[in-house]
MARMARTOR-229413 format. One record per atom (N, C-alpha, C): x, y, z; atom name; residue in one letter; residue number from 1. Coordinates in nm, 3 decimals. Layout:
BEGIN
px->X	py->Y	pz->Z	atom->CA	rest->a	nr->NUM
...
***
This chain:
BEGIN
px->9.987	py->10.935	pz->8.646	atom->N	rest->x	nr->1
px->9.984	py->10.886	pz->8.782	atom->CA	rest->x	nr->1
px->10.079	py->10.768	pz->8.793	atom->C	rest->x	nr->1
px->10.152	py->10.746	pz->8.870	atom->N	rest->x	nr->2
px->10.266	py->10.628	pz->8.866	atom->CA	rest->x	nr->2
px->10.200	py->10.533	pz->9.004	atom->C	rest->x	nr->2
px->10.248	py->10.447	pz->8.910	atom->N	rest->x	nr->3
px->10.227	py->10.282	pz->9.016	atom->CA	rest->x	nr->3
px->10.222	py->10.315	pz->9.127	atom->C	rest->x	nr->3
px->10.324	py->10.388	pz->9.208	atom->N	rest->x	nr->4
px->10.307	py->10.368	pz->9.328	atom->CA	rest->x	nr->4
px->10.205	py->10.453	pz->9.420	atom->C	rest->x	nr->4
px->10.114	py->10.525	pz->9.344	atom->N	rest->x	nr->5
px->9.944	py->10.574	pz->9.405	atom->CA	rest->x	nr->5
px->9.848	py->10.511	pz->9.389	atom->C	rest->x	nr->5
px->9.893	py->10.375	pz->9.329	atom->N	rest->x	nr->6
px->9.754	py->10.258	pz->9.295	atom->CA	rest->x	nr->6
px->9.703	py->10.207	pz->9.376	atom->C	rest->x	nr->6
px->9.591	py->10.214	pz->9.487	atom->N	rest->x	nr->7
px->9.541	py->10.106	pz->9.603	atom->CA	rest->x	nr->7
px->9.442	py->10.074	pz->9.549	atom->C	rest->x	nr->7
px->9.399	py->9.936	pz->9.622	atom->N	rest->x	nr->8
px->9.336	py->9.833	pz->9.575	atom->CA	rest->x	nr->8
px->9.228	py->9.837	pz->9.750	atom->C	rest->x	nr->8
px->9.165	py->9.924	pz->9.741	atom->N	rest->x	nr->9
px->9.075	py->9.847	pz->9.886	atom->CA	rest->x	nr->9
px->8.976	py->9.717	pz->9.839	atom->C	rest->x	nr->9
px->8.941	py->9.654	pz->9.952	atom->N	rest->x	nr->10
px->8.868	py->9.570	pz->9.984	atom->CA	rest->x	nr->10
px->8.820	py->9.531	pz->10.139	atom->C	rest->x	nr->10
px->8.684	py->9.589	pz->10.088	atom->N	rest->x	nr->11
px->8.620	py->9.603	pz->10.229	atom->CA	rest->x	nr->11
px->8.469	py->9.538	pz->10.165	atom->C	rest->x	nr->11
px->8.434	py->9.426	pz->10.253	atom->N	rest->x	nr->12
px->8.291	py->9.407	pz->10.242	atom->CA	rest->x	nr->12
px->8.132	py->9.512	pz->10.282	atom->C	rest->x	nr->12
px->8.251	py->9.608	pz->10.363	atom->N	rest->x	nr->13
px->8.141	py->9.733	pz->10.384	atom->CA	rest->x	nr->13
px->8.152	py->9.826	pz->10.262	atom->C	rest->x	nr->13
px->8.073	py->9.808	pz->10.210	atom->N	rest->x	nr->14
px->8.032	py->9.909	pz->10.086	atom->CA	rest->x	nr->14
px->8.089	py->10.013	pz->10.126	atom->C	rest->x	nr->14
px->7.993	py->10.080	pz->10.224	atom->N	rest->x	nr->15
px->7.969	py->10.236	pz->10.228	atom->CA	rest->x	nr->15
px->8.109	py->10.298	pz->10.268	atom->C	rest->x	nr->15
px->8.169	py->10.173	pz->10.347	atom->N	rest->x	nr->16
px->8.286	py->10.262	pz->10.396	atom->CA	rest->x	nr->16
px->8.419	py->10.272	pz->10.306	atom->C	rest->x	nr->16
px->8.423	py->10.121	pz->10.211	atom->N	rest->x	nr->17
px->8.481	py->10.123	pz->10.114	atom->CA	rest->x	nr->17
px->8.508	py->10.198	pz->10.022	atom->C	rest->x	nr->17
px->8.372	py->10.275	pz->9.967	atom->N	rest->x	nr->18
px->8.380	py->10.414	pz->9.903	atom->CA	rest->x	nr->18
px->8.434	py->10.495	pz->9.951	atom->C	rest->x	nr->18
px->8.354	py->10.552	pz->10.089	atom->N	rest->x	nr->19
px->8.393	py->10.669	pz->10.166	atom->CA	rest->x	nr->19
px->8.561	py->10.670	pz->10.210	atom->C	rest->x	nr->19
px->8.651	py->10.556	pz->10.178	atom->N	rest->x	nr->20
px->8.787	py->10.559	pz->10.161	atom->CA	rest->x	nr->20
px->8.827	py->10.587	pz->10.053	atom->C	rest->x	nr->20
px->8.804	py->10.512	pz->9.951	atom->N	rest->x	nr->21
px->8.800	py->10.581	pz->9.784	atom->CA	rest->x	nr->21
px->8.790	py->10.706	pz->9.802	atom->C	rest->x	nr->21
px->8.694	py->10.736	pz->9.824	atom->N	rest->x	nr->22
px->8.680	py->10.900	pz->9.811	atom->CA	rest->x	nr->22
px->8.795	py->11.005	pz->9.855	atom->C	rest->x	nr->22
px->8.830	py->10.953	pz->9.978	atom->N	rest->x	nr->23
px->8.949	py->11.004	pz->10.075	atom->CA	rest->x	nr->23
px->9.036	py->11.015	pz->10.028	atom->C	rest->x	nr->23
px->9.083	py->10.881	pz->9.951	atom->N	rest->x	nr->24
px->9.225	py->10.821	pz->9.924	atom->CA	rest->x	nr->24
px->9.223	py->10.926	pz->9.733	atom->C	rest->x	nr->24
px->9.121	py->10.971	pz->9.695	atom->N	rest->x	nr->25
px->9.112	py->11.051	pz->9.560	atom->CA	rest->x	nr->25
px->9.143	py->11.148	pz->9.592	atom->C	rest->x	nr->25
px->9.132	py->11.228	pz->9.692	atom->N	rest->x	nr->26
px->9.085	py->11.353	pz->9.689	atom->CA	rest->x	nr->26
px->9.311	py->11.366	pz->9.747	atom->C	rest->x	nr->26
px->9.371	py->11.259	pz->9.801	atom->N	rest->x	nr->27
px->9.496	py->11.255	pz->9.849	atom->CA	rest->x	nr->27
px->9.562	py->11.237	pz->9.648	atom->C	rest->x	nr->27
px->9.509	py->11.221	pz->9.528	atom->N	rest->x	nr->28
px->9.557	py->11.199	pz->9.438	atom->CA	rest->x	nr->28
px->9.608	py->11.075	pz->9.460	atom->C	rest->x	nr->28
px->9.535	py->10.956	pz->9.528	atom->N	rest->x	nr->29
px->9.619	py->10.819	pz->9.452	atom->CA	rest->x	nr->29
px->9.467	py->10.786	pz->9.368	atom->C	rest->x	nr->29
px->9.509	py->10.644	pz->9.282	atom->N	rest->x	nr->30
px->9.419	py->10.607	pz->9.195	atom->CA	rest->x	nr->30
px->9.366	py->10.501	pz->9.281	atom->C	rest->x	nr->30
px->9.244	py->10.479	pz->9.298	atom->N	rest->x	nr->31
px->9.206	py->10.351	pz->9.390	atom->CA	rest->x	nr->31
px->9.067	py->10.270	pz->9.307	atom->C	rest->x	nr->31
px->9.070	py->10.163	pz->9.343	atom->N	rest->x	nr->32
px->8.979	py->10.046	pz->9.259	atom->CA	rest->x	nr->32
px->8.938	py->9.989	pz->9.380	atom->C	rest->x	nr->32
px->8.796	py->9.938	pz->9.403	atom->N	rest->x	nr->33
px->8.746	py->9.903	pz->9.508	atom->CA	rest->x	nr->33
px->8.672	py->9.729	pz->9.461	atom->C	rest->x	nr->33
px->8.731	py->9.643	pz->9.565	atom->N	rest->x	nr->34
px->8.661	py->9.551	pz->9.565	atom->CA	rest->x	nr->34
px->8.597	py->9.482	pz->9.696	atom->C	rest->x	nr->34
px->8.459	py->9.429	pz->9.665	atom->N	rest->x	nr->35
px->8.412	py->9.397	pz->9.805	atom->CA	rest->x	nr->35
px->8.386	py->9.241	pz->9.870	atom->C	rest->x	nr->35
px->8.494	py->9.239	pz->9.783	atom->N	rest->x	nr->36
px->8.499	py->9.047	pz->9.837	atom->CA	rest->x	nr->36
px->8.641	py->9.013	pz->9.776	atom->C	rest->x	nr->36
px->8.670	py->8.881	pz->9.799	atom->N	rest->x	nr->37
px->8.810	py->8.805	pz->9.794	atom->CA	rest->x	nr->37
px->8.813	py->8.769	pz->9.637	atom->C	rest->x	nr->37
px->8.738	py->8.731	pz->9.543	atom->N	rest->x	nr->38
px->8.716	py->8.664	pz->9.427	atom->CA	rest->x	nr->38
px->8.766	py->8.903	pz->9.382	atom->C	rest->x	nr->38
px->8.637	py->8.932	pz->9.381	atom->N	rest->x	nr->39
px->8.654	py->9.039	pz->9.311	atom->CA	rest->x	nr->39
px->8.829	py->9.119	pz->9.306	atom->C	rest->x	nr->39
px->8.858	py->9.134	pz->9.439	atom->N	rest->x	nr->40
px->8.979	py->9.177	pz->9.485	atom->CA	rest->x	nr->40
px->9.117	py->9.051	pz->9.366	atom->C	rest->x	nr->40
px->9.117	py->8.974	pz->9.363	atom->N	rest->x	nr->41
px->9.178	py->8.904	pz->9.295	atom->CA	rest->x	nr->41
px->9.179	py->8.986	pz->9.134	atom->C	rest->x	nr->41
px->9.037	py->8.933	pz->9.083	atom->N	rest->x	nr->42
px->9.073	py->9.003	pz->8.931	atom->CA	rest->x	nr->42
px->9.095	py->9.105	pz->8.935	atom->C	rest->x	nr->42
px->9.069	py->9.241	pz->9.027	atom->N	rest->x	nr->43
px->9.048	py->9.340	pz->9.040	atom->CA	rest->x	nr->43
px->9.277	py->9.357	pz->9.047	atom->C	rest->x	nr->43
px->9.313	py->9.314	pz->9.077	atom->N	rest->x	nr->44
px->9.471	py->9.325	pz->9.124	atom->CA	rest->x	nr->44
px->9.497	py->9.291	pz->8.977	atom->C	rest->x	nr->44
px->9.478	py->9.185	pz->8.913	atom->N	rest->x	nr->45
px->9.512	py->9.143	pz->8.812	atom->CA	rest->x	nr->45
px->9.486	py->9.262	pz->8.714	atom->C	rest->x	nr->45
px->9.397	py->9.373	pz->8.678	atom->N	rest->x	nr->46
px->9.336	py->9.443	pz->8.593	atom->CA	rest->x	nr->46
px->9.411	py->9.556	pz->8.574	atom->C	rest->x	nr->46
px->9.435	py->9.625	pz->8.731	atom->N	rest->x	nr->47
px->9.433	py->9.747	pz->8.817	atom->CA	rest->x	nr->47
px->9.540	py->9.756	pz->8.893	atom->C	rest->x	nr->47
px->9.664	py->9.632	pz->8.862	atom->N	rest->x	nr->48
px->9.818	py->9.631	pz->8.933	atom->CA	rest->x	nr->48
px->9.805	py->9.749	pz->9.060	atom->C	rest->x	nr->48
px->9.747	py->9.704	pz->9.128	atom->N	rest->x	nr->49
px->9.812	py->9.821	pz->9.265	atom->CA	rest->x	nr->49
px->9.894	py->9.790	pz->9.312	atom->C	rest->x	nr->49
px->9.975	py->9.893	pz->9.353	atom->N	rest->x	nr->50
px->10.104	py->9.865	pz->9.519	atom->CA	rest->x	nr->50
px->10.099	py->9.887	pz->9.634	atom->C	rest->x	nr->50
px->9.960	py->9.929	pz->9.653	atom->N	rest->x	nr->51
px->9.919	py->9.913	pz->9.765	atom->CA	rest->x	nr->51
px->9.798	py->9.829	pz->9.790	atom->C	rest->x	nr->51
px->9.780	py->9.717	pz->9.818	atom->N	rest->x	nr->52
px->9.619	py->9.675	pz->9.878	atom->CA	rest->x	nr->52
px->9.577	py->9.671	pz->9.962	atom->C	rest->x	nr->52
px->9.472	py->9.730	pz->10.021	atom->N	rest->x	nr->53
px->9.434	py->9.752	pz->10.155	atom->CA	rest->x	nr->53
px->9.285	py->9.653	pz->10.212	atom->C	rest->x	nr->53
px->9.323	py->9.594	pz->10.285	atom->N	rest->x	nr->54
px->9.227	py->9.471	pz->10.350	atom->CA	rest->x	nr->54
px->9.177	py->9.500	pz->10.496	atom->C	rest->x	nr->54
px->9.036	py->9.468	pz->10.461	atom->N	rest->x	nr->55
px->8.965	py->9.510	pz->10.638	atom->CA	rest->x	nr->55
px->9.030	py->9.339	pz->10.674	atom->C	rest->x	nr->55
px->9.088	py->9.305	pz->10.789	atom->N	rest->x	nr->56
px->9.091	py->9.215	pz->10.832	atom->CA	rest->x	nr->56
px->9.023	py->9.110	pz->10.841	atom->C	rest->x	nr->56
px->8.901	py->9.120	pz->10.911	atom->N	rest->x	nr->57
px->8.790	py->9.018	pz->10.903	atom->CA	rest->x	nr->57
px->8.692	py->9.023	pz->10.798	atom->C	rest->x	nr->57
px->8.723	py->9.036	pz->10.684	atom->N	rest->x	nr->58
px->8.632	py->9.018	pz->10.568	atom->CA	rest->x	nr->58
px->8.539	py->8.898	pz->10.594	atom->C	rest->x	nr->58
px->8.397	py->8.908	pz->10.622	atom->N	rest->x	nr->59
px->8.268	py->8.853	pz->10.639	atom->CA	rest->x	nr->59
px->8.217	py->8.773	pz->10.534	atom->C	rest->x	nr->59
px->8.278	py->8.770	pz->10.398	atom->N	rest->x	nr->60
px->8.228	py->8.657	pz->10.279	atom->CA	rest->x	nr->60
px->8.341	py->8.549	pz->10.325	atom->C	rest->x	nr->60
px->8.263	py->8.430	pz->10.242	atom->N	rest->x	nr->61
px->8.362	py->8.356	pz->10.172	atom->CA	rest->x	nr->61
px->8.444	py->8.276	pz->10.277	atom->C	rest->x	nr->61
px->8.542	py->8.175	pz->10.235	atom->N	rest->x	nr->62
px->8.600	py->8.112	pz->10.344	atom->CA	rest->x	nr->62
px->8.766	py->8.245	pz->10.396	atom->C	rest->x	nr->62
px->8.800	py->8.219	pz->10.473	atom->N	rest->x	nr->63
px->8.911	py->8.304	pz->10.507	atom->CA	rest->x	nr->63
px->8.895	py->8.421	pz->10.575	atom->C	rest->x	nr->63
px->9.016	py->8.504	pz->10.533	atom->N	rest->x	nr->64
px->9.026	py->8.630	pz->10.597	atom->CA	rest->x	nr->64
px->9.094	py->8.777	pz->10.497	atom->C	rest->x	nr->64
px->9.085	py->8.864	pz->10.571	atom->N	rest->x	nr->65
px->9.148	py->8.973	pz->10.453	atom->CA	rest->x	nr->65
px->9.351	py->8.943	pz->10.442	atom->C	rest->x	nr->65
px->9.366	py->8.856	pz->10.600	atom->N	rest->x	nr->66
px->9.511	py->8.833	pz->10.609	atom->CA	rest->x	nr->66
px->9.504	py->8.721	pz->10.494	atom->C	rest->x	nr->66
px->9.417	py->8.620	pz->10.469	atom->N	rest->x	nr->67
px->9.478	py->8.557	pz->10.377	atom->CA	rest->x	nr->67
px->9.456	py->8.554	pz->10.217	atom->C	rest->x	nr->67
px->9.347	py->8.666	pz->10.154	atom->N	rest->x	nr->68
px->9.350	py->8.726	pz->10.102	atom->CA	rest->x	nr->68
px->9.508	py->8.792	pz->10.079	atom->C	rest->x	nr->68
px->9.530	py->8.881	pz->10.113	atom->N	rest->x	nr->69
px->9.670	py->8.960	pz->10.071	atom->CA	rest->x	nr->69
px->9.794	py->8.857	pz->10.054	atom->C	rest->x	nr->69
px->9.760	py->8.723	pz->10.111	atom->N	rest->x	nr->70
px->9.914	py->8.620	pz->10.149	atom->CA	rest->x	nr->70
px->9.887	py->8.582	pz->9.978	atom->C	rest->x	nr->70
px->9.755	py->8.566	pz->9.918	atom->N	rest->x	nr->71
px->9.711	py->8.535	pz->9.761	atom->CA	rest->x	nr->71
px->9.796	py->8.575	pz->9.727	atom->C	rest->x	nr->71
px->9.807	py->8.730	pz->9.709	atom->N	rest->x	nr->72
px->9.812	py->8.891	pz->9.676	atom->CA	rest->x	nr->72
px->9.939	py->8.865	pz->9.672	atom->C	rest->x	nr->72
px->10.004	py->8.867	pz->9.783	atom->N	rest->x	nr->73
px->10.154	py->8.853	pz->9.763	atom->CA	rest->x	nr->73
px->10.240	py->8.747	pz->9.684	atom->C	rest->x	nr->73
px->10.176	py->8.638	pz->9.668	atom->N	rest->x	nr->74
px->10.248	py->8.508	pz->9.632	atom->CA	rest->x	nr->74
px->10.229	py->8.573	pz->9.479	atom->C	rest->x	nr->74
px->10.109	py->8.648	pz->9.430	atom->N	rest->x	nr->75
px->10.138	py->8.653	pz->9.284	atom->CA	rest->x	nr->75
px->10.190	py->8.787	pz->9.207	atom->C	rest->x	nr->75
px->10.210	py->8.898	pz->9.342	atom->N	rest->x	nr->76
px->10.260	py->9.023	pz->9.313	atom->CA	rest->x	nr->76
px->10.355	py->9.017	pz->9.464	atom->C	rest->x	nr->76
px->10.410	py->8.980	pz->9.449	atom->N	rest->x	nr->77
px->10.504	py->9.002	pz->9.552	atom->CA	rest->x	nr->77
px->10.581	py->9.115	pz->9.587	atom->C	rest->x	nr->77
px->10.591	py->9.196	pz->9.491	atom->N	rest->x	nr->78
px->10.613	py->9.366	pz->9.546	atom->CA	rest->x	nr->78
px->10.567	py->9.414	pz->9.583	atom->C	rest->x	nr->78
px->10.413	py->9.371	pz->9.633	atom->N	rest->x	nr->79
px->10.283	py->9.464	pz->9.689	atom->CA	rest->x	nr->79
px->10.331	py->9.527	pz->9.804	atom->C	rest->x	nr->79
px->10.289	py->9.625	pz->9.871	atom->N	rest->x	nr->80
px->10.304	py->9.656	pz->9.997	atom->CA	rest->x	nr->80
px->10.176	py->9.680	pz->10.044	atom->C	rest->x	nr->80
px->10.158	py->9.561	pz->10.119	atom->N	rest->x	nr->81
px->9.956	py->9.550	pz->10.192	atom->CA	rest->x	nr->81
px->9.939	py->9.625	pz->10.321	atom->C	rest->x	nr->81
px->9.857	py->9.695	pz->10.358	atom->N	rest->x	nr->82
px->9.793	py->9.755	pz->10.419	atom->CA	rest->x	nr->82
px->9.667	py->9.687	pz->10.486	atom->C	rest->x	nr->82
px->9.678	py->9.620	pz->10.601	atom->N	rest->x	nr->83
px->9.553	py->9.564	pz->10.705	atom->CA	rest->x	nr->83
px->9.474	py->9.676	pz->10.774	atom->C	rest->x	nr->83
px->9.373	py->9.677	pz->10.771	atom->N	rest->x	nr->84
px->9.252	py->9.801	pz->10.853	atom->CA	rest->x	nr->84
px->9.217	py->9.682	pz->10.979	atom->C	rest->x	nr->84
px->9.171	py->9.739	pz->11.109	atom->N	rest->x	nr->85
px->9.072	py->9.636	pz->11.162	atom->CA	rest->x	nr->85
px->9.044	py->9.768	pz->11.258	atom->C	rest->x	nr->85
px->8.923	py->9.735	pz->11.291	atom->N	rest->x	nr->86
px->8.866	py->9.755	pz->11.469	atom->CA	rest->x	nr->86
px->8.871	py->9.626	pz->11.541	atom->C	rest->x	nr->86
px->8.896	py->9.492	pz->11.459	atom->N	rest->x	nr->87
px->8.907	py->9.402	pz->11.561	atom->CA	rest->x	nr->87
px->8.999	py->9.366	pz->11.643	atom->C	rest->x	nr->87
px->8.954	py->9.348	pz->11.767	atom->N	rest->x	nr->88
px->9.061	py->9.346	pz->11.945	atom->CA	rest->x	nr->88
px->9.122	py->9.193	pz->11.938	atom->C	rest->x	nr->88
px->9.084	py->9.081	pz->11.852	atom->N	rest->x	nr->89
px->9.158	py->8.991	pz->11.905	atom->CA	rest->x	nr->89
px->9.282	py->8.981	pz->11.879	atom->C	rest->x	nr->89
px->9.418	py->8.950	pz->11.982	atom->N	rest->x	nr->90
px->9.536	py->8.961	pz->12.000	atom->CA	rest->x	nr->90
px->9.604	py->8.863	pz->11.892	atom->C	rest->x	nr->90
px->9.534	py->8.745	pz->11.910	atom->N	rest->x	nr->91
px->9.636	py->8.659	pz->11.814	atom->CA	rest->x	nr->91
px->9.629	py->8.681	pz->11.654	atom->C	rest->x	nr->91
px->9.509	py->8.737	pz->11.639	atom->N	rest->x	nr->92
px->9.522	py->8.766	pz->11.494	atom->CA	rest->x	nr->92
px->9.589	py->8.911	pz->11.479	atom->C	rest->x	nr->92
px->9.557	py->8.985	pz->11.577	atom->N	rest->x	nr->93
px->9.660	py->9.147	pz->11.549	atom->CA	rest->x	nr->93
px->9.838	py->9.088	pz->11.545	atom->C	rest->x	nr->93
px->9.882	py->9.009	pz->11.629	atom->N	rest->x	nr->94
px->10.045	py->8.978	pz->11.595	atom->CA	rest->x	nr->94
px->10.041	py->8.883	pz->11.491	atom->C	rest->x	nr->94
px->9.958	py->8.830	pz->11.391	atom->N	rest->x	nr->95
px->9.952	py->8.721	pz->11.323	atom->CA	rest->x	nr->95
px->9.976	py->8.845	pz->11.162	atom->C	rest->x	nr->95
px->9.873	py->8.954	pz->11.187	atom->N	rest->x	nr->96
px->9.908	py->9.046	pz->11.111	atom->CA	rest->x	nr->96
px->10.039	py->9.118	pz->11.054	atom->C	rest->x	nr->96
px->10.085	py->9.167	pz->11.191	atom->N	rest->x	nr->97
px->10.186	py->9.259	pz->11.195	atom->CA	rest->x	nr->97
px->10.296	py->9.214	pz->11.159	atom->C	rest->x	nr->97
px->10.303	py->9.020	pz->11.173	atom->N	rest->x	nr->98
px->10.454	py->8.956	pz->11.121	atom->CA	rest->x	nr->98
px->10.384	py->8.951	pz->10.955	atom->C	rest->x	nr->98
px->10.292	py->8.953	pz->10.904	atom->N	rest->x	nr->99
px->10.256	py->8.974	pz->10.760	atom->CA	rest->x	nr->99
px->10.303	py->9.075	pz->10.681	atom->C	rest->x	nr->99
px->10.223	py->9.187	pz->10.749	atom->N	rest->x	nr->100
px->10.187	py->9.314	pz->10.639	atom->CA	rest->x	nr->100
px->10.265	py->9.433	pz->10.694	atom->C	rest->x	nr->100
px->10.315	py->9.538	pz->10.564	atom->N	rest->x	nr->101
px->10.340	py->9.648	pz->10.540	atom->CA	rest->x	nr->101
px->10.289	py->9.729	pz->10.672	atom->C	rest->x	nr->101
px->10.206	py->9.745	pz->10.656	atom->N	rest->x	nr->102
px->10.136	py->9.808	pz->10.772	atom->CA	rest->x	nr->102
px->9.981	py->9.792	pz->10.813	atom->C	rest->x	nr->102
px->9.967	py->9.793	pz->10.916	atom->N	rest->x	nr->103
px->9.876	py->9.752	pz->10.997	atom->CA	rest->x	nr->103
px->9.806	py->9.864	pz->11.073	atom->C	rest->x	nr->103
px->9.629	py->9.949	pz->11.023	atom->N	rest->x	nr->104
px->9.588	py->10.072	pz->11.107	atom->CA	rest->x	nr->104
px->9.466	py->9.996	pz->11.184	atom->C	rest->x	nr->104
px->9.499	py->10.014	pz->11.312	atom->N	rest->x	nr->105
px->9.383	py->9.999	pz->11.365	atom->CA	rest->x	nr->105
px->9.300	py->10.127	pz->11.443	atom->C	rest->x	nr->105
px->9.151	py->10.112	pz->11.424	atom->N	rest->x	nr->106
px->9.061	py->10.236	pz->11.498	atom->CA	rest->x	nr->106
px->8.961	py->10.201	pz->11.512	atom->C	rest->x	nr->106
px->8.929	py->10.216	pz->11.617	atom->N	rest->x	nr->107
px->8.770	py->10.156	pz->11.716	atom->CA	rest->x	nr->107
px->8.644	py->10.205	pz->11.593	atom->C	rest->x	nr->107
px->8.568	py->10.131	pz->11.581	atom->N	rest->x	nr->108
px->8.433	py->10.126	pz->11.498	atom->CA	rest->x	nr->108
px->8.352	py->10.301	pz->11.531	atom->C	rest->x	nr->108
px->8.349	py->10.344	pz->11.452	atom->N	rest->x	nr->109
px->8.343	py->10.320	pz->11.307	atom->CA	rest->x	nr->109
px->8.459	py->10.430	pz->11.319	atom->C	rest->x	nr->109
px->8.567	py->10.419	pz->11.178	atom->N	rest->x	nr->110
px->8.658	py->10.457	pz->11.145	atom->CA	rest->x	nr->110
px->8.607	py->10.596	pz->11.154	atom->C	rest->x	nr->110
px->8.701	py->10.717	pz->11.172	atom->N	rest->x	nr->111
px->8.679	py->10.865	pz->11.176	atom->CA	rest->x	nr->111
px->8.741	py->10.875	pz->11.021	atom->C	rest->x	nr->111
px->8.698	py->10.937	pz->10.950	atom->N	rest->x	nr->112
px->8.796	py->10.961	pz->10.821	atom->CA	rest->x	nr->112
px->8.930	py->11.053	pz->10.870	atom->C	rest->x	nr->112
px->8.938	py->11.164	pz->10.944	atom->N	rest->x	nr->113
px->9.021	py->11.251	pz->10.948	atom->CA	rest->x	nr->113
px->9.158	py->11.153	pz->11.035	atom->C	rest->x	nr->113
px->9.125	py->11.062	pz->11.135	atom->N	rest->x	nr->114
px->9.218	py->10.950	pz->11.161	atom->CA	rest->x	nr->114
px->9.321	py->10.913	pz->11.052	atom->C	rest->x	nr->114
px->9.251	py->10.870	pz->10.935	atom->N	rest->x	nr->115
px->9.286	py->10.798	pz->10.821	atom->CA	rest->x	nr->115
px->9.401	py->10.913	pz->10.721	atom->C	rest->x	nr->115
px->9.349	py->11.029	pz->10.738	atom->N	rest->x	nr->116
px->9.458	py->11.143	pz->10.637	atom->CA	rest->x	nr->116
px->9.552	py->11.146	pz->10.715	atom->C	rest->x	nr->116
px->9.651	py->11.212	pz->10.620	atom->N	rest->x	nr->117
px->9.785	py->11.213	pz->10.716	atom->CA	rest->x	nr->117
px->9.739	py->11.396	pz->10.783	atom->C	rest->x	nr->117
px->9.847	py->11.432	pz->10.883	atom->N	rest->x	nr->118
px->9.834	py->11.494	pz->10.956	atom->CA	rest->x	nr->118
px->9.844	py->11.649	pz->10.896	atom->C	rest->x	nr->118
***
């Protein structure tokens, strides 16, 4: 499997965190799941992904999933990050988009078939 099928989610929602794992396996990339900012850290360090994928408003801890990945980048700077949200507020969606790789947004609760490619 080569580097570049490695994602790194991090989602404080368990269930859905998996249920992307699962998705993102069954597409043949390798994925490692972490559900907080501390875990997601060693978890990058262990598990080198090139892709990390962050729910935006991660609910632990001080911060956000945007500044989470800004970590991410300062110490893997080849990453190419991936932001998830259902959240509507404006200044953090353009605060994103001048950040990250790419940016999916989809109204609560995510559809999986949204998420595969077409």
């Amino acid at each position: 499997m080569t580097s570049d099928r490695r994602v790194l989610i991090v989602d404080d929602d368990v269930d859905f965190a998996d249920s992307l794992r699962d998705l993102l396996e069954v597409e043949n990339y390798h994925v490692d799941v972490a559900n907080n900012a501390q875990d997601a850290v060693a978890a990058a360090e262990t598990f080198a992904p090139r892709w990390p994928c962050s729910n935006i408003r991660l609910k632990f801890g001080p911060g956000n999933g945007l500044e989470l990945l800004a970590t991410l980048r300062q110490k893997y700077p080849d990453l190419l990050d991936i932001v998830m949200t259902a959240y509507a507020d404006t200044d953090t969606a353009i605060k994103a988009l001048q950040k990250v790789t790419l940016m999916i947004t989809s109204a609560n609760p995510y559809i999986p078939g949204n998420l595969s490619r077409p």
